[in-house]
Z-matrix of the N, CA and C atoms (Angstrom, degrees):
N
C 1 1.438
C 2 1.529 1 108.47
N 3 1.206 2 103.03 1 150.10
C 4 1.727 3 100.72 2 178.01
C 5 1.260 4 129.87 3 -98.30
N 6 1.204 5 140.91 4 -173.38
C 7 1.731 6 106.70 5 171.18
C 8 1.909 7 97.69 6 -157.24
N 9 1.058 8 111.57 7 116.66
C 10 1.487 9 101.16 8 -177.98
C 11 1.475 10 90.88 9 -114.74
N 12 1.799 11 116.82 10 121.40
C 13 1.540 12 116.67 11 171.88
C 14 1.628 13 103.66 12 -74.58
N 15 1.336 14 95.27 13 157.48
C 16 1.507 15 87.69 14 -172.64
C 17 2.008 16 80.50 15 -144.16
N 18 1.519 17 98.85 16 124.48
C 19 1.630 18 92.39 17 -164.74
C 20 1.554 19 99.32 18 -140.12
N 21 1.570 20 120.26 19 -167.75
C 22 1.337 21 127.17 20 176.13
C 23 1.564 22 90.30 21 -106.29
N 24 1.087 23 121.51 22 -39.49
C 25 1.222 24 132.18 23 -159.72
C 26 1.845 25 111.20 24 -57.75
N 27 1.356 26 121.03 25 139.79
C 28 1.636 27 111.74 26 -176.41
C 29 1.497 28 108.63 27 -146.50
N 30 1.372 29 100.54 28 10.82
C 31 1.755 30 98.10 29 171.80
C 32 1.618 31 120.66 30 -57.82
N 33 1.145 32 118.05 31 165.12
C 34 1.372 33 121.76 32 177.80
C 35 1.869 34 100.52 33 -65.47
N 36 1.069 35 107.80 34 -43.96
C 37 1.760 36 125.38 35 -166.36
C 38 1.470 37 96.01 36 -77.08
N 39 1.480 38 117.91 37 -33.71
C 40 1.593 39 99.99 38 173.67
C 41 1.783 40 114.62 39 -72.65
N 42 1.562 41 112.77 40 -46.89
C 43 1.281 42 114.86 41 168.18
C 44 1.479 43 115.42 42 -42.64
N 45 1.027 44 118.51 43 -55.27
C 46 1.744 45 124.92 44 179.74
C 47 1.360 46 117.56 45 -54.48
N 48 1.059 47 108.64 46 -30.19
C 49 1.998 48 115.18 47 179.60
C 50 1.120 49 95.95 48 -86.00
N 51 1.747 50 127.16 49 -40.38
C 52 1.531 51 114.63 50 -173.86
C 53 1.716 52 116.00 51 -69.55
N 54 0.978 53 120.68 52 -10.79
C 55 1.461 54 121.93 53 -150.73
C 56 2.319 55 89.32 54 -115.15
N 57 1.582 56 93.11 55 -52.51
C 58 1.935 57 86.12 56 159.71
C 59 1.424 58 130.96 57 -52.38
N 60 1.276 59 102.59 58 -12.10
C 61 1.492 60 103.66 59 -148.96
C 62 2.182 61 88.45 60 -115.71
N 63 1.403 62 112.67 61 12.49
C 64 1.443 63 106.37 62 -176.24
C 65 1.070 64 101.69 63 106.38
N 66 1.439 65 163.10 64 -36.56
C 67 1.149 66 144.21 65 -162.11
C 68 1.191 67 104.99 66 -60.57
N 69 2.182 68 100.98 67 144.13
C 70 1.479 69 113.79 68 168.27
C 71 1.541 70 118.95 69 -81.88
N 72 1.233 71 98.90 70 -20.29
C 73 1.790 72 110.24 71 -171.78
C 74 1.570 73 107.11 72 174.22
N 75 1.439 74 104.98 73 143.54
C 76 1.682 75 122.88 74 -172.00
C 77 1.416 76 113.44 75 -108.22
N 78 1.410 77 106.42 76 116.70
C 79 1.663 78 95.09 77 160.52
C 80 1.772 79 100.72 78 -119.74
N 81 1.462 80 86.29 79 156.77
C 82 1.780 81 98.27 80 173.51
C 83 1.369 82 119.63 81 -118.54
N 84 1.324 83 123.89 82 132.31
C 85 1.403 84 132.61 83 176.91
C 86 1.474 85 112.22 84 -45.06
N 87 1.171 86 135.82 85 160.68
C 88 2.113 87 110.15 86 -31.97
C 89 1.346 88 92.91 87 -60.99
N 90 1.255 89 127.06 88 154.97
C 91 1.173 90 140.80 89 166.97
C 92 1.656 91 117.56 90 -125.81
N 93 1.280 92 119.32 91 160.87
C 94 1.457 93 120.58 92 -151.20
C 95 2.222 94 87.70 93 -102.91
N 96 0.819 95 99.60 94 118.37
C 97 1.801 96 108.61 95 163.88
C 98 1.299 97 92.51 96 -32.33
N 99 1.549 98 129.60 97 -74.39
C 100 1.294 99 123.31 98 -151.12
C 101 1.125 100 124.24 99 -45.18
N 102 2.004 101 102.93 100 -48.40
C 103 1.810 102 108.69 101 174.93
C 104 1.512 103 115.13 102 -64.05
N 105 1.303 104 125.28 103 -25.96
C 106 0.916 105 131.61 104 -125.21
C 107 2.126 106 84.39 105 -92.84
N 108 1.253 107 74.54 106 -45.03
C 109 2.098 108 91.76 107 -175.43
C 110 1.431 109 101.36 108 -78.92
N 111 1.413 110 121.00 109 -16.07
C 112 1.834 111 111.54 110 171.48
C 113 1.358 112 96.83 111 -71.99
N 114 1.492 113 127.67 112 -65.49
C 115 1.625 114 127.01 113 -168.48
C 116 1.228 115 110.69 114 -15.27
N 117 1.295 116 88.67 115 -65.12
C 118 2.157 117 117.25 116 -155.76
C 119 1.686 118 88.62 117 -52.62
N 120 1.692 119 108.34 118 -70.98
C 121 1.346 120 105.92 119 -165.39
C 122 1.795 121 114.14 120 -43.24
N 123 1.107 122 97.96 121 -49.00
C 124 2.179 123 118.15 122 173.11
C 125 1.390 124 96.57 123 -46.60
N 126 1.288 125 142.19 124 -29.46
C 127 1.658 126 137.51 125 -173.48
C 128 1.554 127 106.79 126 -102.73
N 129 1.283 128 119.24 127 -26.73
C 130 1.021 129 124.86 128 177.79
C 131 1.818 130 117.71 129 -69.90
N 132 0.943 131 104.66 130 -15.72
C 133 1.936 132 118.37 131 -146.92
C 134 1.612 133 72.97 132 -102.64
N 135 1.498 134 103.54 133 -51.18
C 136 2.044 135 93.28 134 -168.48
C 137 1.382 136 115.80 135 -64.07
């Protein structure tokens, strides 16, 4: 399964726990639709 966090949060220390902790990829609020639907598709393809 894949896991893209999708948070408010944008510290360096929040990214780092998300990515130790299993994450496939991070986005942080507000976030743009566009990136947001490349990720997914980029996780999807793997």
């Amino acid at each position: 399964m894949k896991v893209i966090i999708l948070t408010g949060k944008n510290l360096v220390g929040d990214v780092e726990k998300a990515y130790e902790s299993g994450a496939d990829d991070y986005v942080s609020k507000p976030y743009d639709y566009q990136v947001l639907l490349s990720k997914i598709k980029k996780l999807l393809v793997k």
